[in-house]
C-alpha positions in Angstrom: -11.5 -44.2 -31.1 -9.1 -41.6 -32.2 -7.5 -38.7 -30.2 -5.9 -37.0 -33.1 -6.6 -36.3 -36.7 -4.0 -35.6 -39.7 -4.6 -33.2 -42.0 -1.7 -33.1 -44.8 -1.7 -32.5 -48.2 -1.7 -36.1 -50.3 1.8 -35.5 -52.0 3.4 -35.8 -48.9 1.8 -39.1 -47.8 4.9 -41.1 -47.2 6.6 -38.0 -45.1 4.2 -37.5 -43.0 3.9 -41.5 -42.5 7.4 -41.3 -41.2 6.3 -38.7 -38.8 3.3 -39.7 -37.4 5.8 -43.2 -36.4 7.2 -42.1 -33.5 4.0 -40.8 -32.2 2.3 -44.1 -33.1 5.1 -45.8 -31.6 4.2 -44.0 -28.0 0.9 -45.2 -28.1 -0.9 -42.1 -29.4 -4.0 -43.6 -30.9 -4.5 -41.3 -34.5 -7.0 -40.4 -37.3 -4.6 -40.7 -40.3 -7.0 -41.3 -43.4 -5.2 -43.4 -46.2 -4.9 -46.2 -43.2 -6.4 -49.4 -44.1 -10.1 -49.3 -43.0 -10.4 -45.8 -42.1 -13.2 -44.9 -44.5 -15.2 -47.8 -45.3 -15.8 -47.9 -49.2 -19.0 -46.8 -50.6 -19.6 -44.1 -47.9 -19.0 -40.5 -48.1 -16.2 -39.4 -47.8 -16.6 -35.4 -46.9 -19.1 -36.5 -44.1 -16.7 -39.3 -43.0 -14.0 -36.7 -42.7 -16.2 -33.9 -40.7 -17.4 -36.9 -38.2 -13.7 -37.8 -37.7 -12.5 -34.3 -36.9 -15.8 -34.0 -34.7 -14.6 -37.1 -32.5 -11.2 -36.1 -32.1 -9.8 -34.1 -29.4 -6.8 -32.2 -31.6 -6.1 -31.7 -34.9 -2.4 -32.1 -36.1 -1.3 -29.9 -39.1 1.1 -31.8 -40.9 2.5 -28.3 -42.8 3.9 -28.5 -46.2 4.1 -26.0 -49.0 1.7 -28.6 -50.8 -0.4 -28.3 -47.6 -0.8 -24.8 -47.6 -1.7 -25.3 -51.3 -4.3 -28.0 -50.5 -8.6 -26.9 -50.5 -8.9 -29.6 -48.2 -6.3 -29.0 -45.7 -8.1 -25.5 -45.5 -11.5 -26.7 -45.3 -10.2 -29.6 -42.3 -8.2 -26.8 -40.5 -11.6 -24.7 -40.4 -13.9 -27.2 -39.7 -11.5 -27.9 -36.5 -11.1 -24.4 -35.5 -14.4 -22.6 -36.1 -16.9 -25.6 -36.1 -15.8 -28.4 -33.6 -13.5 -25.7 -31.7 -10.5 -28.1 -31.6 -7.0 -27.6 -30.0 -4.5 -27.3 -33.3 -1.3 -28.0 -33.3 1.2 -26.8 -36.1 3.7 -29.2 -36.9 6.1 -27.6 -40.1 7.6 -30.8 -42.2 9.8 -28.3 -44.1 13.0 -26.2 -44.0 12.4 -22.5 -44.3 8.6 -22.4 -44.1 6.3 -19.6 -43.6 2.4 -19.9 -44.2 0.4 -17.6 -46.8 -1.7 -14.9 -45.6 -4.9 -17.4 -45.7 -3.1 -19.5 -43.4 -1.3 -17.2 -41.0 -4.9 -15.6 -40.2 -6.2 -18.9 -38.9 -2.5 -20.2 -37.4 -1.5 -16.4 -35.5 -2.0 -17.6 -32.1 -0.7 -21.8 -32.3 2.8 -22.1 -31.4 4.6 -24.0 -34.3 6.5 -26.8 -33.9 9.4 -27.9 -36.5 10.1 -31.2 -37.2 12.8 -31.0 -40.0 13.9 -34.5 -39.7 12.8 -37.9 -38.6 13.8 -37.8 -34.9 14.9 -35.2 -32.4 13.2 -33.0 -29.7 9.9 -32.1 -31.5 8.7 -35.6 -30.9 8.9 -34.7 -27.2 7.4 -31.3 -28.0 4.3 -32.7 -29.7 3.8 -35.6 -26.8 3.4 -32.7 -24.3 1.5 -30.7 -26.6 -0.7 -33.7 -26.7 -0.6 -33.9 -22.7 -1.6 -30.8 -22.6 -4.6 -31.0 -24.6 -5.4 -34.3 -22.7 -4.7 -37.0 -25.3 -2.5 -40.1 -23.5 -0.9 -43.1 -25.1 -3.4 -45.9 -24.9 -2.3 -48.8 -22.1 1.0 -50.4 -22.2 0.1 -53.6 -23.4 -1.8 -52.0 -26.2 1.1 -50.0 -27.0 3.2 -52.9 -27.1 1.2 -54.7 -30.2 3.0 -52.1 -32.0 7.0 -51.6 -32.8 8.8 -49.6 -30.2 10.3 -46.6 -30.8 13.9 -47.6 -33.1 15.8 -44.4 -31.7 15.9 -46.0 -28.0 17.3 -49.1 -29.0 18.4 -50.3 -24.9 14.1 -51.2 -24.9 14.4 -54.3 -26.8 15.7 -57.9 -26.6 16.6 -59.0 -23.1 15.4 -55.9 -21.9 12.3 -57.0 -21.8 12.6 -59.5 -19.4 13.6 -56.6 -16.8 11.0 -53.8 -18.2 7.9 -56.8 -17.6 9.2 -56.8 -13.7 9.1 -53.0 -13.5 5.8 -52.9 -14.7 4.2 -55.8 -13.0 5.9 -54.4 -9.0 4.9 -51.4 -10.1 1.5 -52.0 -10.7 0.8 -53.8 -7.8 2.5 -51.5 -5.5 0.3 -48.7 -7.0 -3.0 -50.7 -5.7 -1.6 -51.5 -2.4 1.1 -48.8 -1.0 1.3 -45.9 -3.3 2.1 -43.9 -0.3 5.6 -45.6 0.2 8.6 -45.2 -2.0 9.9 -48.2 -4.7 13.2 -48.7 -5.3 14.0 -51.0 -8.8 18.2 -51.6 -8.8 19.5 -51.8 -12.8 22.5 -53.1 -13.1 24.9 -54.4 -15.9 28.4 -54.5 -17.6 29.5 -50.7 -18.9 29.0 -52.5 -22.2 25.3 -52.7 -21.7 23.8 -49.8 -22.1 22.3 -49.7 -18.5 21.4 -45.8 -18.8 19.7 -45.9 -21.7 17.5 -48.8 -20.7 16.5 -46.7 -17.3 16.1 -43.2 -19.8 13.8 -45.9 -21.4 11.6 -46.4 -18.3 10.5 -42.9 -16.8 10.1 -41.6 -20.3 8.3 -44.4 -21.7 7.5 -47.7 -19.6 7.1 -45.9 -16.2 4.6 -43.4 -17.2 2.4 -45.8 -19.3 2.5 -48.2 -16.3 1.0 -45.0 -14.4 -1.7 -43.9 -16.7 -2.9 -47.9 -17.0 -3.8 -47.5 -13.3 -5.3 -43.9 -13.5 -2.1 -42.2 -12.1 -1.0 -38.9 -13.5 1.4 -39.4 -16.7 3.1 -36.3 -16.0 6.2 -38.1 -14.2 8.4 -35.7 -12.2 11.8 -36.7 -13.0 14.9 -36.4 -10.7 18.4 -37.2 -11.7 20.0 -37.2 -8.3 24.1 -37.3 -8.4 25.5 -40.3 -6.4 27.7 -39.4 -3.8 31.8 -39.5 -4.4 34.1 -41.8 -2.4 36.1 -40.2 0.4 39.5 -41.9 1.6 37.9 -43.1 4.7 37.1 -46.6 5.1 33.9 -46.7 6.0 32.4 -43.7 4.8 28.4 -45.2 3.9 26.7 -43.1 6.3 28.3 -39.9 5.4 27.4 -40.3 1.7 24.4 -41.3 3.0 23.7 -37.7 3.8 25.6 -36.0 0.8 23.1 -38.2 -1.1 19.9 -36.7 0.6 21.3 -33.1 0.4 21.4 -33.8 -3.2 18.3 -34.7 -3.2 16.6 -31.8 -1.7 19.2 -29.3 -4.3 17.0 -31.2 -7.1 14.2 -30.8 -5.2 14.9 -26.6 -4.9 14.5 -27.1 -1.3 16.3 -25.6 1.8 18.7 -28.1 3.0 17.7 -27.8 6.6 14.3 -29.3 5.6 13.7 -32.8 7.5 12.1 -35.5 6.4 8.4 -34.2 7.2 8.6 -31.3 5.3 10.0 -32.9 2.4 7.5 -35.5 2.1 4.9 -33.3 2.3 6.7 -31.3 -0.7 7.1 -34.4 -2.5 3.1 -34.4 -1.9 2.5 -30.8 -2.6 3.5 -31.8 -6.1 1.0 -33.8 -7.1 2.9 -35.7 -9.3 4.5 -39.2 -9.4 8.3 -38.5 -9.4 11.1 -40.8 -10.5 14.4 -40.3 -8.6 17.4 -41.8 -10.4 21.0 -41.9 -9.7 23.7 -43.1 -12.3 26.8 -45.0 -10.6 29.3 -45.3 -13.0 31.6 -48.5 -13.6 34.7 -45.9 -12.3 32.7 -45.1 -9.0 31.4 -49.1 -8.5 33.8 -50.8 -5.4 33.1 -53.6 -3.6 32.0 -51.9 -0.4 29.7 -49.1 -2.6 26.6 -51.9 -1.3 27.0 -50.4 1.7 26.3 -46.8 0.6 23.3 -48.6 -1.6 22.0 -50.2 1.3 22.2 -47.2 3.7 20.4 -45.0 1.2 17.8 -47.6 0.8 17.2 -47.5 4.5 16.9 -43.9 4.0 14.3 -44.2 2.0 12.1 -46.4 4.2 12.3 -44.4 6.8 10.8 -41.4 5.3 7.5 -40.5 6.4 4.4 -41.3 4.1 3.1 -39.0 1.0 0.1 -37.3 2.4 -3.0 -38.2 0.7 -3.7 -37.9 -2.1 -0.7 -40.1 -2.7 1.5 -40.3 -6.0 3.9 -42.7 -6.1 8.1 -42.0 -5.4 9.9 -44.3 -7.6 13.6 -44.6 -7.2 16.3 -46.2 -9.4 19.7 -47.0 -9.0 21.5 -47.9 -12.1 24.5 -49.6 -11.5 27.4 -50.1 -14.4 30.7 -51.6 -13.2 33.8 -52.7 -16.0 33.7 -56.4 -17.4 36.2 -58.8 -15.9 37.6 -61.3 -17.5 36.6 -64.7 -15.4 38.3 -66.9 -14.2 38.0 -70.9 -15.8 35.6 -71.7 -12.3 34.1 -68.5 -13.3 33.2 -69.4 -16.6 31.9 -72.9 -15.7 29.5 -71.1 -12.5 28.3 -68.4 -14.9 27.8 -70.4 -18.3 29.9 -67.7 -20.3 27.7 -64.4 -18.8 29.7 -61.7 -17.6 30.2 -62.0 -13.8 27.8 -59.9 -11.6 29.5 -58.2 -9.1 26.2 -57.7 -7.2 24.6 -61.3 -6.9 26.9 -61.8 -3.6 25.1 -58.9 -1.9 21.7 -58.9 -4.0 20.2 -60.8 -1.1 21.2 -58.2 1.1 19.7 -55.4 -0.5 16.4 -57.8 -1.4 15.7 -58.4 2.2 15.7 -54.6 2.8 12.2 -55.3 1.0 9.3 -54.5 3.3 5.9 -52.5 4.1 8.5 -49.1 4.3 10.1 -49.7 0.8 9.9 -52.1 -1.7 13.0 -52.9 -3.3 13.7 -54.8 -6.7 16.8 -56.0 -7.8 16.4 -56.7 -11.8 18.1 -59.5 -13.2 21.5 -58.2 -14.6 21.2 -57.2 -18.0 23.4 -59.2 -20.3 24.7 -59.5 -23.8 22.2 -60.1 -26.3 22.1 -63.5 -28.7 21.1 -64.6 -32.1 17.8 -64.6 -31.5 17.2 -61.2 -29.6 18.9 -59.7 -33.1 16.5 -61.1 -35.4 13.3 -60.7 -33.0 14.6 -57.0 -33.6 14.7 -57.7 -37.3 11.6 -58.2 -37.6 9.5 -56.5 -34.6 11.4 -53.2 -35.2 13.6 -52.9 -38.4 11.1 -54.5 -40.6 12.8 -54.4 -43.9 10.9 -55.6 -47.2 13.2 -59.0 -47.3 13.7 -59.3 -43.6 15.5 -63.0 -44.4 18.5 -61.0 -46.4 18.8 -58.6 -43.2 18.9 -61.7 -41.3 21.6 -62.7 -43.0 23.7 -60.2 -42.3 23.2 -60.2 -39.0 24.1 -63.6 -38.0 27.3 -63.4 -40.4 27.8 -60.3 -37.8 27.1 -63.3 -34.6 28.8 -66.4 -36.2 31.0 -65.8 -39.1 35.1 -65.0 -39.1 35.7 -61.2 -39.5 36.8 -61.9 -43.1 33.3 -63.9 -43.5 31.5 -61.7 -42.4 32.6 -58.8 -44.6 32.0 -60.9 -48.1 28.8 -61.4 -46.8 28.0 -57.8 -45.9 29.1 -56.8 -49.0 27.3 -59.3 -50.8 23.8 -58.0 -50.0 25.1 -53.9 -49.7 26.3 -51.7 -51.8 27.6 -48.1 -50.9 28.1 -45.8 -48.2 26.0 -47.4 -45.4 28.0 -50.5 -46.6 31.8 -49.1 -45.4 30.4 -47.9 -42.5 29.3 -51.5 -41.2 32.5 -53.1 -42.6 34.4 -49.9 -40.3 32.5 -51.2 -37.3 33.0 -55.0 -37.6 36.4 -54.8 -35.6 35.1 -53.0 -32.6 31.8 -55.9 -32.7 33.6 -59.0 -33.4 36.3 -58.3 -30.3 33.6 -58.6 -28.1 32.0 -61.3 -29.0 31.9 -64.0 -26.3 32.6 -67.8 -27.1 28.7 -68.1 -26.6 28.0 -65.8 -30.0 26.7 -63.2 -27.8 27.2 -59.5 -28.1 26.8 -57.1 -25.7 24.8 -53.9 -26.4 27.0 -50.9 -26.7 28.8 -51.3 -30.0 25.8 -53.6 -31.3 24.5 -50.9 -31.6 26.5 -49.4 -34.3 25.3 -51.9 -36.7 21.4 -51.5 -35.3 21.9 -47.6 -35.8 23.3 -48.2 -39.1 20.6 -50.3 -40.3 18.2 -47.5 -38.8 19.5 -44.4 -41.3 17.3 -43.6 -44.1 20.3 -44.7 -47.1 19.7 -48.7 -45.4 16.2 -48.7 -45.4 16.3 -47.5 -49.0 18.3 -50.6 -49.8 16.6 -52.7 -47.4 
């Protein structure tokens, strides 16, 4: 059943549609009344509404000048407010707008939220409203039967394959040792995104993982700077430490604290926290394994969470520059980009244990054919998905020339010269396998995002 109902104004159907996305896209589970099914015919309909505000937790006021206008926006918002006491939450569609007297009686004491245009911070603001008022996403493999959300485009393709693992360890680590820290290791080309696919985990895949096993969703999370190199040779131990007093600055704790007292911080919380670090591809050497290893170790030898135990989930994302390989290279590796880290991934794998669980993903690579048009049509989802599709494999197999006359074949205008503007920057990294990697993929994917493609689309 519903968490949340809609109350809007009719006229403004297809805006608030393109609202409530996002929100749907997170999993929120919501009351939104022109949806196939909601109101079975032949019933009636005031009674159908006044049962679905009664079994709703919230009610979310989709304000409009046409909704402030509406008689039944006014009689929804006061059935909520006076009758089933719900939690209301203001969300204004439009530029400039202030409610009428009738309206600002009811609204005095809610805390508006704007939401001017299709993405930005409010969709955060309304998810923690939501929180806050105890509505959740529904479980993560509910939440994937619908499309992700398009603005965090790292989450799909080959991502998926790494996501699934992070789930799945963390899951089972939950039941068994949710006392002792995880560490998953992300790693990729600087071509690949790698930050935005972790960004992707604690705010989305991490915390749905946690409320599937009745954890707290409200995920603590930690962006802990990794350590500089010295000009010592062997400086792993040292940055070891600069790593944990960086740690305990994020924490707000004294840095004379040992590692008793700040587990039994990280306890006093009450919250699962997330601990990430970001190694850039300028800060990735040979020998940094050694620093990952030692801070691993670290890790394991911390003392347990006291009871009641949230989990402490670390990640390491790991970017380093693409080489170009070598002919043995290219005949080992099947045309992937080389991965610096399978010599040592044993290594850090075997650090595995009862103390700490550690998790090396599988690299994340460039994405193929295939992964594009699985994007067509799970996310995009165009009217005539096959023309979209045609532009995108003139974008993964056709000559640069090609693939503009085909482009421009099927797109007209603006949003056209932009894609043709990009094609250089694409096509120069495309490997001899058709594959693309994520970073200026992504150019087309956001072009074919913005409102001016979709119309032609």
């Amino acid at each position: 059943m519903p968490d949340l109902f809609v109350s809007y104004a009719s006229a403004n159907e297809a805006l608030v549609r393109q609202r409530l996305e996002p929100l749907r896209n997170r999993g929120f589970e919501i009351w939104f009344a022109p949806d196939c099914g909601t109101i079975p015919g032949g019933t009636d309909y005031a009674d159908q509404i006044v049962r679905a505000i009664g079994s709703c937790k919230a009610l979310l006021l989709m304000a409009t000048s046409q909704a402030f206008d509406s008689d039944q926006v006014s009689r929804e918002l006061e059935i909520a407010l006076n009758v089933k006491k719900l939690a209301v939450i203001p969300l204004m569609l439009q530029e400039n707008l202030e409610p009428p007297p009738s309206f600002q009686f009811r609204l005095s004491l809610l805390q508006y939220i704007r939401a001017i245009s299709e993405s930005g911070p409010w969709i955060e603001a309304v998810e923690t409203a939501l929180r806050h008022h105890g509505i959740v996403p529904r479980t993560y493999e509910k939440r994937r039967e619908r499309p992700v959300d398009s603005n965090i485009l790292p989450y799909f393709a080959d991502r998926d394959t790494q996501e699934q693992i992070v789930i799945e360890k963390l899951t089972e680590h939950l039941k068994h040792a949710p006392h002792r820290p995880i560490v998953f290791v992300v790693h990729g080309t600087e071509q690949q995104c790698c930050d935005g696919f972790v960004d992707r985990l604690v705010d989305d895949a991490i915390p749905t993982c946690l409320a599937s096993q009745k954890n707290s969703t409200e995920l603590n999370k930690k962006l802990v700077r990794w350590p500089e190199r010295s000009d010592e040779k062997s400086d792993a131990g040292k940055r070891a430490q600069m790593y944990r007093r960086s740690l305990l600055k994020r924490l707000e704790l004294p840095l004379t604290y040992d590692d008793v007292e700040l587990m039994r911080h990280i306890g006093k919380l009450k919250q699962p926290i997330s601990v990430t670090s970001i190694v850039s591809p300028d800060s990735w050497q040979e020998d940094e394994a050694e620093l990952l290893a030692a801070t691993i170790k670290a890790w394991g030898a911390l003392p347990d969470v006291p009871a009641p135990s949230q989990p402490v989930i670390v990640l390491m994302c790991i970017s380093y520059h693409e080489e170009t390989p070598s002919m043995l290279s290219r005949i080992f590796f099947k045309g992937s980009a080389r991965d610096p880290l399978h010599s040592w991934s044993k290594n850090i794998e075997a650090l595995d244990g009862e103390q700490v669980r550690v998790y090396v993903l599988p690299q994340l690579t460039s994405l193929s054919l295939g992964d594009a048009e699985d994007w067509v049509r799970e996310v995009l989802r165009p009217n005539d998905p096959e023309r979209v599709k045609v532009m995108v494999r003139a974008i993964f197999r056709s000559p640069r020339k090609e693939a503009e006359q085909q482009i421009r074949a099927l797109l007209t205008g603006p949003p056209v010269e932009r894609l043709i503007g990009q094609l250089d920057v694409i096509l120069k990294h495309r490997d001899k396998g058709q594959r693309l990697p994520m970073e200026p993929l992504s150019l087309v994917f956001r072009s074919f995002l913005g409102d001016d493609v979709r119309r032609i689309l």
